[in-house]
Each structure stands twice: as structure tokens, then as C-alpha cells.
N, C-alpha and C positions, 0 to 999 in steps of 0.2 A: 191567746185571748187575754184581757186585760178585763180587770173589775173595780168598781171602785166602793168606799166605804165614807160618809159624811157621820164625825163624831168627835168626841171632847179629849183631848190629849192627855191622860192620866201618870203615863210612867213614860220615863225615857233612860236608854241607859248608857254608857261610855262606849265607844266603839272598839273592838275585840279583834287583835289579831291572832287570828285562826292559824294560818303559817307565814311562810316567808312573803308570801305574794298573792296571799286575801285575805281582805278583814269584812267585818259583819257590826252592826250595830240594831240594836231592838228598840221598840216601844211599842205602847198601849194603846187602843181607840178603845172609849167609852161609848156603846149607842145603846141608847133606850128608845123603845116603839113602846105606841099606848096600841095592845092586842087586847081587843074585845074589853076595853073599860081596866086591862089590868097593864101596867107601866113596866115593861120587863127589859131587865140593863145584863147586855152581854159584851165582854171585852173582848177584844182580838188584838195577838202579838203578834207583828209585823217586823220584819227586818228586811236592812237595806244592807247593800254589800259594797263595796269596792268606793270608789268616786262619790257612790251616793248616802254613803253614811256622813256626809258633810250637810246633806238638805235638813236634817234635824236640828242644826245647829240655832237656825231662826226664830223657833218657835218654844216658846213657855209651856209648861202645863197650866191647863186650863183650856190652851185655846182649840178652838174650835176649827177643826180640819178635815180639808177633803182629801184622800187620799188614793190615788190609783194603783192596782199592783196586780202579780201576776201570781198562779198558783203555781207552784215547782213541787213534787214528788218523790224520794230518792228511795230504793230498794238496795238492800244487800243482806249477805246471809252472812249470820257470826254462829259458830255451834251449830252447824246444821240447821238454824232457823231462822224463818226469813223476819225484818223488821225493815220499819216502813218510815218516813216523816214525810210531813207536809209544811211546808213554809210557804209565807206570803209575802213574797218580795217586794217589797215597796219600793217604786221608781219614779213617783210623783209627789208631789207635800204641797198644798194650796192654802191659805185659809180663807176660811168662809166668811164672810162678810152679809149684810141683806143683802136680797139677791145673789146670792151664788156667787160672787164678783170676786176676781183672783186678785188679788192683793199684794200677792210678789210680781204684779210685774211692772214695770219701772213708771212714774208716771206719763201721761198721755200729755204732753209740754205743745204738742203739738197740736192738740183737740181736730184730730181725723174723725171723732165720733160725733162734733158738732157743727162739722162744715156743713152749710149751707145745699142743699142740693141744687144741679147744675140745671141749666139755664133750659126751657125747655128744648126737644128736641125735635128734630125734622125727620120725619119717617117718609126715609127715602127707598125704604125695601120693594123690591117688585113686585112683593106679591101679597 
């Protein structure tokens, strides 16, 4: 299952090779909700792994981004006791623009979004 998170890009970090054959890279979304009259800002640290530690490359701090990602969980036991992490894998990066509007994607040269609609049609269904 897949979740997403709309917020202001705070921190980003260099990308980390973990071993021979995965690397990892972090950063910060800033979101603040106005709860009951009161403006409360909580960050969340996000990383992206492999191929997609390249999708931060785009973007500035500051801006403003939508991002999709998946929750992963890992258990193991060190000394007899069990410990736990939770990561947020990020495998999307958009920026927001008004309206929601995805901004990485290449422009529209060909304006499919303002053709014309087609000519009316003949409703030849039988039934």
C-alpha cells in the first residue's frame, strides 16, 4: 500500500552507500495543519534507495512537494532483544504547483488537453 505526504522540503542529504550493492539517500518534508485554531509543523524523514536516490537531485529546499511512499518495517534480535525500524521509502517526488499539477512531466507540445472535442456523434447502439 502506498501513502502520500504534500510539504515543504527542509533537509536533503548526499546519497550513502550502505554496501556493495545498495545505496540509500534521506530528506525532510515540513507539514503544518492549522488543528483547532492551533498551526502544528511536523517533519518526516523519508529515504529513497537504489535508482531512486537520483529523484532528489531536481529539487531545492524550499520547495514544495508531493511525495508518495511506502511504509517497510524490519525486526531483528541483537542480545536477546528484539528492535524494530520503520522507514518511509520514497518512490515518487512531484512538485506542487496551484492545482496539484505535476511539474516533472515534460511539457504537453502537443496540447491533448486542449483539442477540440470531436464532432458530434451518431448513436447507433441497438438499444
Amino acid at each position: 500500500m502506498s501513502y502520500e505526504i504534500t510539504g515543504k522540503l527542509t533537509a536533503k542529504y548526499p546519497a550513502v552507500q550502505r554496501t556493495e550493492t545498495f545505496k540509500t539517500r534521506e530528506f525532510v518534508i515540513e507539514k503544518s495543519e492549522d488543528i483547532g485554531g492551533r498551526i502544528i509543523t511536523n517533519y518526516a524523514k523519508f529515504q529513497c534507495v537504489q535508482d531512486k536516490t537520483a529523484l532528489l537531485d531536481r529539487f531545492a529546499l524550499g520547495d514544495e512537494l508531493k511525495v508518495t511512499f511506502n511504509i517497510k518495517g524490519t525486526k531483528w534480535v541483537k542480545d536477546g532483544k528484539e528492535n524494530y525500524i520503520t522507514n518511509l521509502d520514497a518512490w515518487r517526488i512531484e512538485t506542487v504547483k496551484l492545482g496539484q499539477q505535476d511539474n516533472n512531466m515534460p511539457p504537453d507540445n502537443n496540447n491533448y488537453n486542449t483539442m477540440p472535442p470531436p464532432a458530434e456523434a451518431v448513436d447507433d447502439l441497438p438499444f
